[in-house]
Structure formats: C-alpha cells, structure tokens
C-alpha positions as CSV (number, residue, x, y, z in Angstrom):
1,X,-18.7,18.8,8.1
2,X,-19.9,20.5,11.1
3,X,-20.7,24.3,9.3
4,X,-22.5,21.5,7.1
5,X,-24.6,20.6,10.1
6,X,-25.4,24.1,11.4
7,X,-26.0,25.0,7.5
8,X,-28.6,22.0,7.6
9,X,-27.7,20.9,3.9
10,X,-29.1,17.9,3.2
11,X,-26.0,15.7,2.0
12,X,-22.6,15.4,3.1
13,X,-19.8,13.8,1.5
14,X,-16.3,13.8,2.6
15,X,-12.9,12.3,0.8
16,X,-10.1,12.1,2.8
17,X,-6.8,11.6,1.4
18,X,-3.4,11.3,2.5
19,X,-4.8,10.1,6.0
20,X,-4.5,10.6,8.9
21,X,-3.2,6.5,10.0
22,X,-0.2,6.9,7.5
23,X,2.5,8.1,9.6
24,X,2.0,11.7,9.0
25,X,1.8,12.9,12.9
26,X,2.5,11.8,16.1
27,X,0.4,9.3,17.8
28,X,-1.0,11.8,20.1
29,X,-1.9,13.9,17.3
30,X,-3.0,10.8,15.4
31,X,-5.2,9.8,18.2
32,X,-7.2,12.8,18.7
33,X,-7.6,13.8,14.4
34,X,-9.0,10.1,14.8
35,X,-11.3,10.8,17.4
36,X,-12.2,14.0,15.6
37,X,-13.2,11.8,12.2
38,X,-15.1,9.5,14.5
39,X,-17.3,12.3,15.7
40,X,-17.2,14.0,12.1
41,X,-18.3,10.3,10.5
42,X,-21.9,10.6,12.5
43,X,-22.3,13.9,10.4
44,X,-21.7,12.0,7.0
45,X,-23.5,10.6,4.3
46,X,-20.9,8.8,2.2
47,X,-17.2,8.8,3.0
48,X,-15.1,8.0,-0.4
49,X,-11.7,6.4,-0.4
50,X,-9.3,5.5,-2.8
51,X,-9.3,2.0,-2.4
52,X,-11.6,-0.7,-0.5
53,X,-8.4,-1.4,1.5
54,X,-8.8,2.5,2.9
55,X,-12.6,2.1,3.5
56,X,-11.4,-1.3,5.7
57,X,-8.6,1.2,7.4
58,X,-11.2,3.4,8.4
59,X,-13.6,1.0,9.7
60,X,-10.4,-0.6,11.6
61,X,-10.0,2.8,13.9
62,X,-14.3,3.3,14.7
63,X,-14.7,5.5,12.1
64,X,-18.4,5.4,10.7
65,X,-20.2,2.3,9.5
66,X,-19.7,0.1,6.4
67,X,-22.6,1.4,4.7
68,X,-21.1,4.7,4.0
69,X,-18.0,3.9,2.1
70,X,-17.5,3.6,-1.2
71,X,-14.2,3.5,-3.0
72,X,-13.4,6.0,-6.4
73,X,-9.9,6.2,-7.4
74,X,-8.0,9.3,-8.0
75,X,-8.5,9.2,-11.7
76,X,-5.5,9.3,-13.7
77,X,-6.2,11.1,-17.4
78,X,-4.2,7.7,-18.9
79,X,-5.1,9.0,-22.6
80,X,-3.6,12.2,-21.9
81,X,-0.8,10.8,-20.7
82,X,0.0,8.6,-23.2
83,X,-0.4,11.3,-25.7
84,X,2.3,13.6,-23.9
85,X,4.5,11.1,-23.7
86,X,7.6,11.3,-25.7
87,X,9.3,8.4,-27.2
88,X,11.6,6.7,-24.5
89,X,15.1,7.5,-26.9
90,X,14.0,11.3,-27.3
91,X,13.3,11.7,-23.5
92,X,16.5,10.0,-23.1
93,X,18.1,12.3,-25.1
94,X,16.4,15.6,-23.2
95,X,17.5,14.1,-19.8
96,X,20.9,13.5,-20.9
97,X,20.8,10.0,-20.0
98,X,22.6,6.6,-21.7
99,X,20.4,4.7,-24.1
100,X,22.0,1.8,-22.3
101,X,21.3,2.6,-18.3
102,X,19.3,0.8,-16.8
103,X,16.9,3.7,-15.5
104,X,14.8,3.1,-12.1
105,X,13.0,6.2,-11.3
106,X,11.4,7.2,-7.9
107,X,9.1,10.5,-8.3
108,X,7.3,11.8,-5.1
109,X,8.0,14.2,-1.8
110,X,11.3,13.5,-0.4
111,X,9.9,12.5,3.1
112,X,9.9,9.7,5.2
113,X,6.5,7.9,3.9
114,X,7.7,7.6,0.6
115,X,10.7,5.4,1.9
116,X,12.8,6.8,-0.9
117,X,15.5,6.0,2.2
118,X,15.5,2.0,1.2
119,X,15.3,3.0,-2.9
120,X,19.0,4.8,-2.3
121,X,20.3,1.6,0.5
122,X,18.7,-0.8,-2.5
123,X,21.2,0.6,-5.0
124,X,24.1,-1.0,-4.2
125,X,23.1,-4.3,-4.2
126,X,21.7,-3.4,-7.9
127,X,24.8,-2.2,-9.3
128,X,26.7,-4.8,-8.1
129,X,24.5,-7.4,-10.4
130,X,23.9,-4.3,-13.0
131,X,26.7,-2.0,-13.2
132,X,24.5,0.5,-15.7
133,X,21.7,1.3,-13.2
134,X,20.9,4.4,-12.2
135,X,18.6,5.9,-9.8
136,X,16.3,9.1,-11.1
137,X,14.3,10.8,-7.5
138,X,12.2,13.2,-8.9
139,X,10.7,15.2,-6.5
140,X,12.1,18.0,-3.7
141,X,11.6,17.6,0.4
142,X,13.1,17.8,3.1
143,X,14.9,13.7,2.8
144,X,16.7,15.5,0.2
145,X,20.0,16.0,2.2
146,X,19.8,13.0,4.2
147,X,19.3,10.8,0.8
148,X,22.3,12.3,-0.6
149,X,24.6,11.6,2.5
150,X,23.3,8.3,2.6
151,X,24.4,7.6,-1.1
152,X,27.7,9.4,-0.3
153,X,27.8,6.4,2.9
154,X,27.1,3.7,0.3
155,X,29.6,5.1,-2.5
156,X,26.9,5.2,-5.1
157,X,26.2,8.9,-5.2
158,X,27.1,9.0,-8.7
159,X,24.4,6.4,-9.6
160,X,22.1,8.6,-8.4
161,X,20.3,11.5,-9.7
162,X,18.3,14.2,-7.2
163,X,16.2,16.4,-10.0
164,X,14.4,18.6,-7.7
165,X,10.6,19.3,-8.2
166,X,9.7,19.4,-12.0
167,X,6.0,19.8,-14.0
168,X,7.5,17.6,-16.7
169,X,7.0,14.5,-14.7
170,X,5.8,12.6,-18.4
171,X,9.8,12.5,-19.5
172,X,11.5,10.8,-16.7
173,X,8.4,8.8,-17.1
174,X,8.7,7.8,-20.5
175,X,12.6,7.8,-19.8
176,X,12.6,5.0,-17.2
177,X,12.5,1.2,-17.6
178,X,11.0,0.6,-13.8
179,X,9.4,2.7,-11.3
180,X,9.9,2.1,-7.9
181,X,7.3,3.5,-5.1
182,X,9.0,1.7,-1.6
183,X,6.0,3.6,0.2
184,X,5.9,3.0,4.3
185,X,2.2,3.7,3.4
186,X,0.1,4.9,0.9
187,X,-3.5,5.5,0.2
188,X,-3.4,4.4,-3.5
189,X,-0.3,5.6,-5.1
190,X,-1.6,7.7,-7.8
191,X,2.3,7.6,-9.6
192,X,1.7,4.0,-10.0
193,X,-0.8,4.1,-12.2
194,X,0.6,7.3,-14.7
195,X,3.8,4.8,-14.7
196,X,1.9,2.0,-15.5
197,X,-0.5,3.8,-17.9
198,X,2.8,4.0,-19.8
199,X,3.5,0.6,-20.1
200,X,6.0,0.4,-17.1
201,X,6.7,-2.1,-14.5
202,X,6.3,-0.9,-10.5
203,X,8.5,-2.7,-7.8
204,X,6.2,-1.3,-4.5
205,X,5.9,-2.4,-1.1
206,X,2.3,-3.7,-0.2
207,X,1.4,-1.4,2.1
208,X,-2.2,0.7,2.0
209,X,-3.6,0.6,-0.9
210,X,-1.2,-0.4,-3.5
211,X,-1.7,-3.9,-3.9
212,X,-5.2,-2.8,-5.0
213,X,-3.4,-1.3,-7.6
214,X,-0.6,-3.8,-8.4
215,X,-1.1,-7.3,-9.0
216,X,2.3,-9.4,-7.9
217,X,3.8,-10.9,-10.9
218,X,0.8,-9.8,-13.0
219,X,1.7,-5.7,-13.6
220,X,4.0,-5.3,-11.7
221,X,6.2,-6.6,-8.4
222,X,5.2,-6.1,-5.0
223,X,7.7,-6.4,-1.7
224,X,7.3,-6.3,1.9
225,X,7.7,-2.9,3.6
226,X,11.1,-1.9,5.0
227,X,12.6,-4.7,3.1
228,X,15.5,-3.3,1.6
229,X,16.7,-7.0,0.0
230,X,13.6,-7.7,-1.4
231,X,13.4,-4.7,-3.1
232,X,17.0,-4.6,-4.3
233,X,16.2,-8.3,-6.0
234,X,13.1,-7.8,-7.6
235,X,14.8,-4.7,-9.4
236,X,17.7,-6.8,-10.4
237,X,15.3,-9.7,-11.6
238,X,12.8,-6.8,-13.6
239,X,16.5,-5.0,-14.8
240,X,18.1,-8.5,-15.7
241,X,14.7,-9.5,-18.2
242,X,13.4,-7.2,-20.7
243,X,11.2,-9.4,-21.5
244,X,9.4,-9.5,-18.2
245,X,9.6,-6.3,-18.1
246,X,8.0,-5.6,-21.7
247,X,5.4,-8.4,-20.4
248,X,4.4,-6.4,-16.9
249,X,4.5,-3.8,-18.7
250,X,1.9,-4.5,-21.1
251,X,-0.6,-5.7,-18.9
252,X,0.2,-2.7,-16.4
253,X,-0.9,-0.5,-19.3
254,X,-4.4,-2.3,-19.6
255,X,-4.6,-2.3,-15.8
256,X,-4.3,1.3,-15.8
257,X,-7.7,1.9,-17.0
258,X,-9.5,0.5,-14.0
259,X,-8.0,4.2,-12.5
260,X,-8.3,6.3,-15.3
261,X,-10.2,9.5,-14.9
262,X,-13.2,8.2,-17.2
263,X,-13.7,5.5,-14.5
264,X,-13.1,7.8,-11.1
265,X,-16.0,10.4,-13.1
266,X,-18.7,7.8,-13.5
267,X,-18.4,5.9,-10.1
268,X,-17.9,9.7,-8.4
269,X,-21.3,10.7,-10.4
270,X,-22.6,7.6,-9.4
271,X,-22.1,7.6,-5.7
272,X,-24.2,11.3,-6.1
273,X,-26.9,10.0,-8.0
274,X,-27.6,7.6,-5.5
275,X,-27.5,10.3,-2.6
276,X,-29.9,12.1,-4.2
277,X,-32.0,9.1,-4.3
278,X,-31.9,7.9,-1.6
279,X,-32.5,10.9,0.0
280,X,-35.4,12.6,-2.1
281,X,-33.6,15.5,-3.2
282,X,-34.1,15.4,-7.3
C-alpha cells in the first residue's frame, strides 16, 4: 500500500486474511504488524474481510474507520463441488473405510490454531458412547507428531487416521458423516462451507468468524473454544441421530450458497464499482 502511495494510483484496496489478531505471532510481533495496518489503513480505500465479525476485529485494534470495510466471503465453487463429489459408499470404498464407522473428519494445517489438539483429547469420550467412530485429520504440519503422541497417551491411536496433505480433499469429504473445525480462531473457515455445501453437519467452536457461517442448531453445532467436553458431546449427540444429522445437513447445504463463489464475485465486483464511483474514475 505504500509503493501504491508513491505510485499515486487512485484506488487502493486491501484483503487481509489469516490476520494478524489470530495467534499467528508473538505479541510483540503482533503489536507492531498492528501498528503497521494502523498506518497502512490511512492509505486505504476499502479494506475487505471475510466476515462482518473480522471488519468489527479490525475496528477493535484502531485499524481504519467503519466506512471502509465491507465483508466478501472467500467464495466457495459449491456447484463444482457437488459435481466432484463421489457418492458417500464409493468414497468409502476408495479410503478403505467401514460403511458402518462413524466418520468425523478434521481437514486443515496441523498447527496450533486449528486446535486439531482438542479433536484427538475429544475422542475418547466419543468412543466410549460410539465404539465405531473414527477420526480422519487431513492435512500435514508440524502438530503432526505431537497429535499422534497424544492419541498414543489417550489409547485411541487406532481410531485415528493422520492422511498427510492430499488434493483429493472432495472424498474424505463426501466420506464423512460430521466435520469438525475446533479452530482457536479463524477468519471464516472456508472448509466449513465445502463440508456443508455437501450436505454435512460442522461441530466448530465460535471463535472469529465462524458463527457467521454456522448457525447453532440450525446447520450445524457450535461450542465454546478450548472446550474439550462440549465438543466431545455435541459429536456424540450429531453421531447418536442420523436424523439430526440428515436435518443440519440439509439446511447446511442451502446455507452454503450465501459463500459460494457466484455470491463472493458479485459483492467483490460490487465493492469496485462503487470505488470507481465514488471516486470519478469511469
């Protein structure tokens, strides 16, 4: 933003993501990249977030002025997804997994944001109420280690499943019967809405911008953050009722498209247009 000053052009937009305020650095470091987007802010036109809840984050730390936010998802292609998708038996089958398991799947980075930690301490509780679950973590990182010792602690390791990184993320998707995202923050949680674009439940913690995303008891299940309990009962209540979960499900699909790529293109285009209005460049 500042070669945009010196360069004098005319409008500047910037979209930050995966922000600084999430945990990512150390508070020193936190404090001066947020005194840097305080400074940056006054060079700024429109800042876009993810979620109205990230605009409020923003405007929580001094950064810019309420005028210059507006919120586009990250548009998920939901029709695409859908179409790749292969039935849930004949992923199943690829995976090499039971048509009887209960399958919750975590896909992300294995770092500490993603709180994959509390998914793995949640399990026992789950198999002790639903002896066929099974935890999928797709995804690599550098938790990897430290989840598998902790499963190893909790003598569950062989309900859980590490996959490493993988660009076939649509199977284990279509494979699962819950997603779980126990996030210690997140901007929007762009996994939540491919899951739920696919007619599946989420169990996440309301943290960031996820519960603009997930309506509790609507879509899907939301849980306090760091709550290892509350996340082990709402997967045992989601993996005890197919029903419930064939109802979240349905309505998570239909909430999907307020985040679908058609929607994130029009408001993006939008926010432009207006620029350019509003400052006399067509």
């Amino acid at each position: 933003r500042l070669a945009a000053v010196i360069a004098r052009v005319p409008a500047v937009i910037h979209q930050p993501h995966g922000h600084i305020f999430y945990g990512y650095y150390s508070p020193r470091r936190t404090a001066v990249f947020t005194a840097l987007e305080r400074q940056a802010a006054r060079w700024t036109d429109r800042i876009i977030t993810l979620t109205d809840r990230g605009s409020a984050e923003h405007l929580e730390h001094g950064i810019g002025r309420a005028a210059q936010y507006v919120a586009v998802p990250s548009g998920v292609p939901t029709a695409e997804l859908r179409a790749a998708a292969p039935p849930r038996a004949e992923a199943r089958a690829r995976l090499g997994l039971d048509p009887g398991e209960l399958v919750v799947l975590g896909l992300g980075r294995l770092v500490p944001i993603k709180g994959f930690d509390l998914l793995v301490r949640a399990l026992p509780s789950v198999i002790a109420q639903i002896p066929s679950a099974r935890v999928l973590l797709v995804g690599d990182g550098a938790e990897r280690a430290r989840l598998d010792a902790i499963a190893r602690s909790l003598g569950v390791i062989e309900r859980l499943r590490m996959t490493g990184a993988t660009a076939d993320v649509t199977t284990y998707l279509a494979a699962a019967d819950v997603v779980a995202v126990p996030s210690r923050n997140e901007g929007m949680g762009r996994v939540i809405v491919e899951a739920m674009a696919l007619g599946l439940p989420v169990v996440a913690t309301a943290v960031g911008g996820i519960p603009a995303v997930v309506t509790d008891g609507e879509c899907g299940r939301l849980v306090g953050p760091e709550d290892v309990d509350a996340l082990a009962e709402a997967l045992i209540e989601l993996g005890r009722d197919p029903g419930l979960r064939r109802k979240l499900g349905e309505a998570a699909e239909q909430r999907a498209e307020a985040f679908s790529t058609a929607v994130a293109s029009e408001k993006l285009l939008a926010v432009y247009a207006a620029l350019v209005r509003d400052k006399g460049l067509g």
